[in-house]
PDB file of N, CA, C and O in Angstrom:
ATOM      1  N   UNK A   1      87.088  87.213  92.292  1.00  0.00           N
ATOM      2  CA  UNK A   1      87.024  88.563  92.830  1.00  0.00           C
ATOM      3  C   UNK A   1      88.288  89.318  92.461  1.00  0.00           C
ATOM      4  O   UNK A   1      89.412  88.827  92.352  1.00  0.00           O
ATOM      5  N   UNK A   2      87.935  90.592  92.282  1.00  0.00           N
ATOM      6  CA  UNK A   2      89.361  91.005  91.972  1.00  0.00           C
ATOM      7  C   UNK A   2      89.267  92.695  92.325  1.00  0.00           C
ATOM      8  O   UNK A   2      88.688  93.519  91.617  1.00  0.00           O
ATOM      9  N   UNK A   3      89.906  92.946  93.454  1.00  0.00           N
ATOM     10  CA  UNK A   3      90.427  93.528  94.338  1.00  0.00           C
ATOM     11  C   UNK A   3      91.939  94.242  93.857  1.00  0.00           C
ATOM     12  O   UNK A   3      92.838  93.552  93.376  1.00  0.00           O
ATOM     13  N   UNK A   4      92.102  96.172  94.128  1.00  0.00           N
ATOM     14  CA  UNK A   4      93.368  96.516  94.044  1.00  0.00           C
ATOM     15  C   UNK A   4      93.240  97.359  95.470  1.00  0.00           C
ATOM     16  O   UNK A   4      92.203  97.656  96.063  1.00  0.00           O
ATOM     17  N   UNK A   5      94.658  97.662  95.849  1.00  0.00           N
ATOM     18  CA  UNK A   5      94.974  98.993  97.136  1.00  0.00           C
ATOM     19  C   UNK A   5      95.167  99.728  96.311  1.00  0.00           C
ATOM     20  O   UNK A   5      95.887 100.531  96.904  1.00  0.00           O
ATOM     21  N   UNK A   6      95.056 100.138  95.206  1.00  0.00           N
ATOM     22  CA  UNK A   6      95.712 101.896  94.465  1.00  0.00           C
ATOM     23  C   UNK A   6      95.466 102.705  95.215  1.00  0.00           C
ATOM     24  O   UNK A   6      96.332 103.516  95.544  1.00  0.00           O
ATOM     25  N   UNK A   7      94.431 102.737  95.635  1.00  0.00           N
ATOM     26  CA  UNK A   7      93.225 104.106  96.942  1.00  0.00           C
ATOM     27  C   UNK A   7      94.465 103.764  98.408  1.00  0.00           C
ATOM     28  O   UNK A   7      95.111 104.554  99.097  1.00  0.00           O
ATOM     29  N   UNK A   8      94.436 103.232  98.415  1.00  0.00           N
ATOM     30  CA  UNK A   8      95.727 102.809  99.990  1.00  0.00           C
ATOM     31  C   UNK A   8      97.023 103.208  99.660  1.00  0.00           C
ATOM     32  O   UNK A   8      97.631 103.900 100.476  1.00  0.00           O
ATOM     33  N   UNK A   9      97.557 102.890  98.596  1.00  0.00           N
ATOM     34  CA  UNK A   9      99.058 103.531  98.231  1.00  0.00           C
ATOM     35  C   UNK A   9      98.964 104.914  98.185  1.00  0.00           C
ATOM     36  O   UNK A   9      99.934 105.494  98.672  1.00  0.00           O
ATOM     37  N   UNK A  10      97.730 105.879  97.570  1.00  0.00           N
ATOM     38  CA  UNK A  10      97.911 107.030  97.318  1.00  0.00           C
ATOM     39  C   UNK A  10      97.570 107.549  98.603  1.00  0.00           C
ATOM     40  O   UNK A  10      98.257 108.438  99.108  1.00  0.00           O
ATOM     41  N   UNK A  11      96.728 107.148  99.087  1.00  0.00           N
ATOM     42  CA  UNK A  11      96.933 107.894 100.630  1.00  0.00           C
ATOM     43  C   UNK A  11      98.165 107.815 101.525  1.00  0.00           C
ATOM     44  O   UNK A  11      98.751 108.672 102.187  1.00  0.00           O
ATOM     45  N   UNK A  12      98.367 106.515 101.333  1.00  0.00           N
ATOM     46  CA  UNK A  12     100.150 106.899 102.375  1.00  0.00           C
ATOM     47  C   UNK A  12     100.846 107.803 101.730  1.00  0.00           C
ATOM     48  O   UNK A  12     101.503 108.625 102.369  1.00  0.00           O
ATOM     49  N   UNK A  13     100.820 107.807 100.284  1.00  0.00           N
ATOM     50  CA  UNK A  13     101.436 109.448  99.701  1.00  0.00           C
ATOM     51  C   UNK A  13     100.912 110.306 100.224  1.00  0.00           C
ATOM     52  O   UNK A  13     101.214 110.732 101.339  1.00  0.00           O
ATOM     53  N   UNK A  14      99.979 110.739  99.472  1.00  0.00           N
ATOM     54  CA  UNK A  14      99.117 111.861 100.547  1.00  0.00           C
ATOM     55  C   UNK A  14      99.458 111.977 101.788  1.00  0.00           C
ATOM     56  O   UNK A  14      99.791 113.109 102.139  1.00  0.00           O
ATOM     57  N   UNK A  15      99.474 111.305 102.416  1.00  0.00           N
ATOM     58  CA  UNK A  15     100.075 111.003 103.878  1.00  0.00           C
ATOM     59  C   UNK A  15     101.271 111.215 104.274  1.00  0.00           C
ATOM     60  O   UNK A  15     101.648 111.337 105.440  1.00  0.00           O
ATOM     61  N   UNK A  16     102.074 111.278 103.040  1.00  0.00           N
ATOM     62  CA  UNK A  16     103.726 110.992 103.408  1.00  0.00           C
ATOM     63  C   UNK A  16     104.014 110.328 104.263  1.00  0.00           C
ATOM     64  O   UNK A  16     104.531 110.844 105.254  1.00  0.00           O
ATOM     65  N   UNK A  17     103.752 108.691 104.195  1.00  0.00           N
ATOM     66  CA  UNK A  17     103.832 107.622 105.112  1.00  0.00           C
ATOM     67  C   UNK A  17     104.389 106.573 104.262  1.00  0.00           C
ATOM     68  O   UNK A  17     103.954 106.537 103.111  1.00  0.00           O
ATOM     69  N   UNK A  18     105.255 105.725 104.600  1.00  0.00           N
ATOM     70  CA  UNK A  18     105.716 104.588 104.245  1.00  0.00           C
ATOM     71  C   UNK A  18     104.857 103.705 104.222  1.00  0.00           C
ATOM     72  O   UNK A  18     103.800 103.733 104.854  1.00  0.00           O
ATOM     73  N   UNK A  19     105.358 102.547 103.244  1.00  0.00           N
ATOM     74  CA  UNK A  19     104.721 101.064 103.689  1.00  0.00           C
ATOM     75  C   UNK A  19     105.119 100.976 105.409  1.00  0.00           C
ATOM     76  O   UNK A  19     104.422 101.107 106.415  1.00  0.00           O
ATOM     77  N   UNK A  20     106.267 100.753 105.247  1.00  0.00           N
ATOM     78  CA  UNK A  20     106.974 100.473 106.472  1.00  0.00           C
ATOM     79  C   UNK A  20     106.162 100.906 107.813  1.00  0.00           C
ATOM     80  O   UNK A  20     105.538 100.191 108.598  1.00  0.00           O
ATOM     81  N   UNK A  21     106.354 102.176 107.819  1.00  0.00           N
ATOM     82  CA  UNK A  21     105.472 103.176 108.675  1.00  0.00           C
ATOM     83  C   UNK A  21     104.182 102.588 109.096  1.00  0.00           C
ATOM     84  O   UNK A  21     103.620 102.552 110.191  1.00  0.00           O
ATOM     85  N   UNK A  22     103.852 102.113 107.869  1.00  0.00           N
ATOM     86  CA  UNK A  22     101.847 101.247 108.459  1.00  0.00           C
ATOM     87  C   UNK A  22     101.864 100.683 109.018  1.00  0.00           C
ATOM     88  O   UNK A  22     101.109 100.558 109.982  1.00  0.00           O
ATOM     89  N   UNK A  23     103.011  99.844 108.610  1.00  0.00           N
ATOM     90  CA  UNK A  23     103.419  98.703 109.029  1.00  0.00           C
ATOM     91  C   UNK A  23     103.200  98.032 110.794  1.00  0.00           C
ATOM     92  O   UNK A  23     102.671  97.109 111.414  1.00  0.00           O
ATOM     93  N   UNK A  24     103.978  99.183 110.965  1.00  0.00           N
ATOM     94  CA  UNK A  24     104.516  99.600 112.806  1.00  0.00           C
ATOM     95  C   UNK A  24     103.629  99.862 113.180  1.00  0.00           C
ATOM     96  O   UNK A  24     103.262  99.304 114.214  1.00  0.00           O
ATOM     97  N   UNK A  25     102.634 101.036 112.440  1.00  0.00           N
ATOM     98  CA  UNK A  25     101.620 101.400 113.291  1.00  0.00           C
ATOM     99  C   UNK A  25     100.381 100.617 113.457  1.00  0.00           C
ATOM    100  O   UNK A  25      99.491 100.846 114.276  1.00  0.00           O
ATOM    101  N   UNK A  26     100.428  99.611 112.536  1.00  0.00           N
ATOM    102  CA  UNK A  26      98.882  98.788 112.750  1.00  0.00           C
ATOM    103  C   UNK A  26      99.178  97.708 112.970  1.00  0.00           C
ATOM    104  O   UNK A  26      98.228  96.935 113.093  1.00  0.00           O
ATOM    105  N   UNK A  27     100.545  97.141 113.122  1.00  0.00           N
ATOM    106  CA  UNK A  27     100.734  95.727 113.621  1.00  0.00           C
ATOM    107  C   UNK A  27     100.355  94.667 111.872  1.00  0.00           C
ATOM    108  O   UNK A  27      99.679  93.654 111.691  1.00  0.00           O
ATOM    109  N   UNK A  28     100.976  95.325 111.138  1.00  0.00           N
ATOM    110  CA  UNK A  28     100.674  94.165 109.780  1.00  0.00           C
ATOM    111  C   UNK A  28     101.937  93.766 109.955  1.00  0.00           C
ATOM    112  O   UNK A  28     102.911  94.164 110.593  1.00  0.00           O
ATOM    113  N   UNK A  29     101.561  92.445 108.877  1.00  0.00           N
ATOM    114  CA  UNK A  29     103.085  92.083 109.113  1.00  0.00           C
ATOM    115  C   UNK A  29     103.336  92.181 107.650  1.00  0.00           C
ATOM    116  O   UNK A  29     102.473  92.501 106.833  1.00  0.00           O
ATOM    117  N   UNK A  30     105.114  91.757 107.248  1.00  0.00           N
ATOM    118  CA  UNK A  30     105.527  92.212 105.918  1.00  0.00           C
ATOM    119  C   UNK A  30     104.812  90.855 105.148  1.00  0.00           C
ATOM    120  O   UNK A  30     104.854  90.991 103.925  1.00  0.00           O
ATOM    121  N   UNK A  31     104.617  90.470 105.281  1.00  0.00           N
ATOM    122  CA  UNK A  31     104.183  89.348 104.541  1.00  0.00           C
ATOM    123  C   UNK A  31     102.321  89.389 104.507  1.00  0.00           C
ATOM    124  O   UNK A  31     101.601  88.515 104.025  1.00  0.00           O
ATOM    125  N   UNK A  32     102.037  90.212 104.932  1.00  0.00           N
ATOM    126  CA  UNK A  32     100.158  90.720 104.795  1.00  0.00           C
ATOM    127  C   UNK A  32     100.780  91.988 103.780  1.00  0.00           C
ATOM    128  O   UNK A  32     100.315  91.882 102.645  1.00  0.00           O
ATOM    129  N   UNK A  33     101.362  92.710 103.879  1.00  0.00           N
ATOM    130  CA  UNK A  33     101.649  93.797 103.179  1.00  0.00           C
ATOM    131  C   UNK A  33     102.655  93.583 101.659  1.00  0.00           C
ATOM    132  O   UNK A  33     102.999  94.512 100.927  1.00  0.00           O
ATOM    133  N   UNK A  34     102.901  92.502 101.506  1.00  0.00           N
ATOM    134  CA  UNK A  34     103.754  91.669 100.494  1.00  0.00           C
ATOM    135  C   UNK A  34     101.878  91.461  99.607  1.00  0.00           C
ATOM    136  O   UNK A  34     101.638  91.860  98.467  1.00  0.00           O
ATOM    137  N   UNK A  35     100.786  90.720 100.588  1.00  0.00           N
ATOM    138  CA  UNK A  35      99.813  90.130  99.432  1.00  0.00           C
ATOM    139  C   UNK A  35      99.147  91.666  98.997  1.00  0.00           C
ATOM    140  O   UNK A  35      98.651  91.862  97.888  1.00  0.00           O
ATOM    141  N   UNK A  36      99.223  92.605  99.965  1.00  0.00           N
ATOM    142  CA  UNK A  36      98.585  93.491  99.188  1.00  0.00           C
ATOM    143  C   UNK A  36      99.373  94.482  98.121  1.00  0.00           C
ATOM    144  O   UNK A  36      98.801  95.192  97.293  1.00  0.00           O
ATOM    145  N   UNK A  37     100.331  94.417  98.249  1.00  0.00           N
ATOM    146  CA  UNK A  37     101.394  94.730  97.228  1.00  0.00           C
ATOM    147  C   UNK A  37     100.922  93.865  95.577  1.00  0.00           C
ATOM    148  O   UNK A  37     100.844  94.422  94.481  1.00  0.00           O
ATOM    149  N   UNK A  38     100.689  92.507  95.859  1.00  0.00           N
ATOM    150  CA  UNK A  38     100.039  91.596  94.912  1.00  0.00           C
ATOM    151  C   UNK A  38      98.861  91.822  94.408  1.00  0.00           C
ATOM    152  O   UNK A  38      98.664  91.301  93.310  1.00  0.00           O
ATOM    153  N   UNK A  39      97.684  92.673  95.036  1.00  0.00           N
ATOM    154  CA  UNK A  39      96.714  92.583  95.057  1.00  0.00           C
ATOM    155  C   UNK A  39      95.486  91.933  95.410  1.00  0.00           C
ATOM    156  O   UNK A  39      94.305  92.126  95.120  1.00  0.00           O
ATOM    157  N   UNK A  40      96.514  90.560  96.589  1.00  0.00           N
ATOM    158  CA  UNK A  40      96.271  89.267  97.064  1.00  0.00           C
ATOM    159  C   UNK A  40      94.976  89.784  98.104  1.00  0.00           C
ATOM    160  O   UNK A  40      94.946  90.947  98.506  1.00  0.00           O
ATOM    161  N   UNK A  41      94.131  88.981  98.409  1.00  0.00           N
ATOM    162  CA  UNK A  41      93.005  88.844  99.628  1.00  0.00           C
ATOM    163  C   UNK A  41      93.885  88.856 101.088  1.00  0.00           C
ATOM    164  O   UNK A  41      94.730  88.087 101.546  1.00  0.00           O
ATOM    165  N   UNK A  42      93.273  90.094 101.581  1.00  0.00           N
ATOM    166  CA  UNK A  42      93.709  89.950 103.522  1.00  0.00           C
ATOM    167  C   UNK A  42      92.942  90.007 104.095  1.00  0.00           C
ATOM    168  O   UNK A  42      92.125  90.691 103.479  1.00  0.00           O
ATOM    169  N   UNK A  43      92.260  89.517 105.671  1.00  0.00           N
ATOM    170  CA  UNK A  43      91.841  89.596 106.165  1.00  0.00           C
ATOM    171  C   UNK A  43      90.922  91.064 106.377  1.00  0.00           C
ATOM    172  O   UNK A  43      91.410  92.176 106.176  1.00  0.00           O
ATOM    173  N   UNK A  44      89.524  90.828 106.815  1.00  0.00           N
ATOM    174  CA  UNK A  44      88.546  91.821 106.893  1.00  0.00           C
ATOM    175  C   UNK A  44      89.512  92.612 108.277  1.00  0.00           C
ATOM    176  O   UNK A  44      89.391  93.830 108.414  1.00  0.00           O
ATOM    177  N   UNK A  45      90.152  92.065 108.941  1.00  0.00           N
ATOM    178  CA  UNK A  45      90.731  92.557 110.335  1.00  0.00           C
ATOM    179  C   UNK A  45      91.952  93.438 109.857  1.00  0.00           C
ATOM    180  O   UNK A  45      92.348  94.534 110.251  1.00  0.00           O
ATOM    181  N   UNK A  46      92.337  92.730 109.038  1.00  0.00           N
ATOM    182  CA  UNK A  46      93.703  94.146 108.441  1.00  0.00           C
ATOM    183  C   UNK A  46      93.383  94.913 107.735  1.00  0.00           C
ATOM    184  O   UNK A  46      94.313  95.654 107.416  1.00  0.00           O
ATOM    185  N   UNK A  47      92.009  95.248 107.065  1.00  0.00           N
ATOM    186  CA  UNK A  47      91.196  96.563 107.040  1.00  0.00           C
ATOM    187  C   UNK A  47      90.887  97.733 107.589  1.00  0.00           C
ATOM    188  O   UNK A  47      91.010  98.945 107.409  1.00  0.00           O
ATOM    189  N   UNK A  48      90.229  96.570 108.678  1.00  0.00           N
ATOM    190  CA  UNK A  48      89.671  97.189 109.940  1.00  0.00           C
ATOM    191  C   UNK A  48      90.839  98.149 110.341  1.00  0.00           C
ATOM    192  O   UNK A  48      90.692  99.369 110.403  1.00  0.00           O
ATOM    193  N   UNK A  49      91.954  97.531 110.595  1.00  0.00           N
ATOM    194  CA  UNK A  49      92.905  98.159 111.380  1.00  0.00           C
ATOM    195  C   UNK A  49      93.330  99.605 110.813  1.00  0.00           C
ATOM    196  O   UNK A  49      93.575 100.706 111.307  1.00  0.00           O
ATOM    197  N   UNK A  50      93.290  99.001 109.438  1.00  0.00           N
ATOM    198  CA  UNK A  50      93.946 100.475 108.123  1.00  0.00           C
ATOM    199  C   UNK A  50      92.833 101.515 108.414  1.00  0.00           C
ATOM    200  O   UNK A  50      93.271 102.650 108.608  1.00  0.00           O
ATOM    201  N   UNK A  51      91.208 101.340 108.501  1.00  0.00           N
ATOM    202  CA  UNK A  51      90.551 102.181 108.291  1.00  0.00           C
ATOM    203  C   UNK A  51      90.273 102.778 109.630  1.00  0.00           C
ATOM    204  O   UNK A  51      89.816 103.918 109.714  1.00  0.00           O
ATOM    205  N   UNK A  52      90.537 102.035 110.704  1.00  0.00           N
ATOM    206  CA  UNK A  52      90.608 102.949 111.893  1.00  0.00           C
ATOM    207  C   UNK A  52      91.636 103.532 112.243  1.00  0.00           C
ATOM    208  O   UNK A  52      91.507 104.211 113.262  1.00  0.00           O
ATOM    209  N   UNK A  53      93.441 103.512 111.384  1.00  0.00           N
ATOM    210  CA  UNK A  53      94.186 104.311 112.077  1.00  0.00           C
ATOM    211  C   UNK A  53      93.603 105.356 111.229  1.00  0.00           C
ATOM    212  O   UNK A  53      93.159 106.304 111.877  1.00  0.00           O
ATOM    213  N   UNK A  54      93.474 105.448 109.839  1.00  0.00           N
ATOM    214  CA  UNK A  54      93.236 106.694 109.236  1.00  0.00           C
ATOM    215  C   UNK A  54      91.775 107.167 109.103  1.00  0.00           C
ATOM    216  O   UNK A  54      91.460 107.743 108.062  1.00  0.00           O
ATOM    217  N   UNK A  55      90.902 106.984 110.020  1.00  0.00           N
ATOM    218  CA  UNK A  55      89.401 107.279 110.371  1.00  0.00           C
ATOM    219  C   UNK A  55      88.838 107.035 108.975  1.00  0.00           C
ATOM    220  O   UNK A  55      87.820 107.723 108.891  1.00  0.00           O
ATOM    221  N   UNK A  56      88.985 106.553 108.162  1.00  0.00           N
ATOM    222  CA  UNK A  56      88.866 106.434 106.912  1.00  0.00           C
ATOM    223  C   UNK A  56      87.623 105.056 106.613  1.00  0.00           C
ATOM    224  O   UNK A  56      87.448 104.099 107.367  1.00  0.00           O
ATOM    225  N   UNK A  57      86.915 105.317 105.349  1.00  0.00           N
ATOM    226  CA  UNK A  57      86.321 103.730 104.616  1.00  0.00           C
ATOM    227  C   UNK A  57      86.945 103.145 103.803  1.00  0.00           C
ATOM    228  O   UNK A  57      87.865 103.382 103.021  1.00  0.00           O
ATOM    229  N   UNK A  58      85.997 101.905 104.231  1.00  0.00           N
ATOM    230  CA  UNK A  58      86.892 100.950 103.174  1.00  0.00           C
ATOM    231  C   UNK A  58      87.348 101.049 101.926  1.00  0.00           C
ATOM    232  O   UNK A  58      88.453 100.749 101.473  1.00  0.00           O
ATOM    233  N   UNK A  59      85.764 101.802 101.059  1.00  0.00           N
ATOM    234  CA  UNK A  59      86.293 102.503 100.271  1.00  0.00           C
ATOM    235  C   UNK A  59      87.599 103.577  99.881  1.00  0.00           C
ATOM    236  O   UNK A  59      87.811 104.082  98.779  1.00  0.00           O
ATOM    237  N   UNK A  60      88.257 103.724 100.920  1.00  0.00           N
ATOM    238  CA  UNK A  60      89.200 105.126 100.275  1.00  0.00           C
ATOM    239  C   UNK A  60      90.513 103.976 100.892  1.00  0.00           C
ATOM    240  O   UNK A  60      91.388 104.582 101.511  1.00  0.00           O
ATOM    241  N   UNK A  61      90.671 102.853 100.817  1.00  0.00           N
ATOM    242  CA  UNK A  61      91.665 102.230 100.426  1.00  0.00           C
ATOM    243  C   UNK A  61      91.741 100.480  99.773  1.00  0.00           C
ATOM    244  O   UNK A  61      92.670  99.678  99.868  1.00  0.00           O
ATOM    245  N   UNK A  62      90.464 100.330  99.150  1.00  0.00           N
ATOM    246  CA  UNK A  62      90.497  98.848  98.031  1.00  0.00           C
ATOM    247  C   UNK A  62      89.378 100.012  97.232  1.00  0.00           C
ATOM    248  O   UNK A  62      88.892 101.133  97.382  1.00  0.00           O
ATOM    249  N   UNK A  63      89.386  98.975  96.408  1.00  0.00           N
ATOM    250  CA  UNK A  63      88.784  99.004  94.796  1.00  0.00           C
ATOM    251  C   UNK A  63      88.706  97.759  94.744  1.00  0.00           C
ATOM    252  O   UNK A  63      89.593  96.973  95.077  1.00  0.00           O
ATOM    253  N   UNK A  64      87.080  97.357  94.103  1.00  0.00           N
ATOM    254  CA  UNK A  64      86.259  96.583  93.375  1.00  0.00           C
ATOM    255  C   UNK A  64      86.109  96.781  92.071  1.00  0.00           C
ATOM    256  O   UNK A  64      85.407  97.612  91.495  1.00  0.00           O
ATOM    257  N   UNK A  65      87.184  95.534  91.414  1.00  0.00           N
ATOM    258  CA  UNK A  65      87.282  95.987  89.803  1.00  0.00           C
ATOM    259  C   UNK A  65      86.233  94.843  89.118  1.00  0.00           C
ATOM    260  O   UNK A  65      86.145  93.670  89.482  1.00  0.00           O
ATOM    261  N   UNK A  66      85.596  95.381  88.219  1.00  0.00           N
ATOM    262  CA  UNK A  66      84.223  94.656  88.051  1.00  0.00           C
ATOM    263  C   UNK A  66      85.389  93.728  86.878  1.00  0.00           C
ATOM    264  O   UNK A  66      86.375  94.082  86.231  1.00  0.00           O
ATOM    265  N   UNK A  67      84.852  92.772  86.999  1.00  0.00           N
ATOM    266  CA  UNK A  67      85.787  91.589  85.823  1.00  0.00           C
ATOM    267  C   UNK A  67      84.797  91.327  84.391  1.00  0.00           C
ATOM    268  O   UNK A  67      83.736  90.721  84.542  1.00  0.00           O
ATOM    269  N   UNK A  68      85.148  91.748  83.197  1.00  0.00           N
ATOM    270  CA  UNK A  68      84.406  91.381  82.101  1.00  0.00           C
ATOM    271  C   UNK A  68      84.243  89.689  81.698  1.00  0.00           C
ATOM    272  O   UNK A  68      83.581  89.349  80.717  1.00  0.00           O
TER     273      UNK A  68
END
């Protein structure tokens, strides 16, 4: 599977919000926010959390990159 946040980074721009900032506000920790920095797999629950502070879908922060 192969999974990016690009859609999640540009909204905390958009946002003018830090990593940091999410951080605090959704209870991730730096080391969940380290794998998605990687592009690493997190929990469906630290989604959840991202897409309900910013009323947002899942879509408008991962990407499903189709693998050739």
């Amino acid at each position: 599977m192969a999974f990016n946040y690009k859609p999640l980074w540009k909204l905390l721009i958009d946002k003018e919000m830090t990593k940091k900032q999410l951080m605090e506000t959704t209870g991730i920790s730096k080391s969940t926010m380290n794998k998605m920095a990687r592009n690493e797999q997190v929990s469906l629950d630290i989604l959840d959390r991202i897409c309900n502070y910013f009323n947002c879908s899942i879509e408008d922060i991962i990407e499903h990159l189709i693998e050739d």
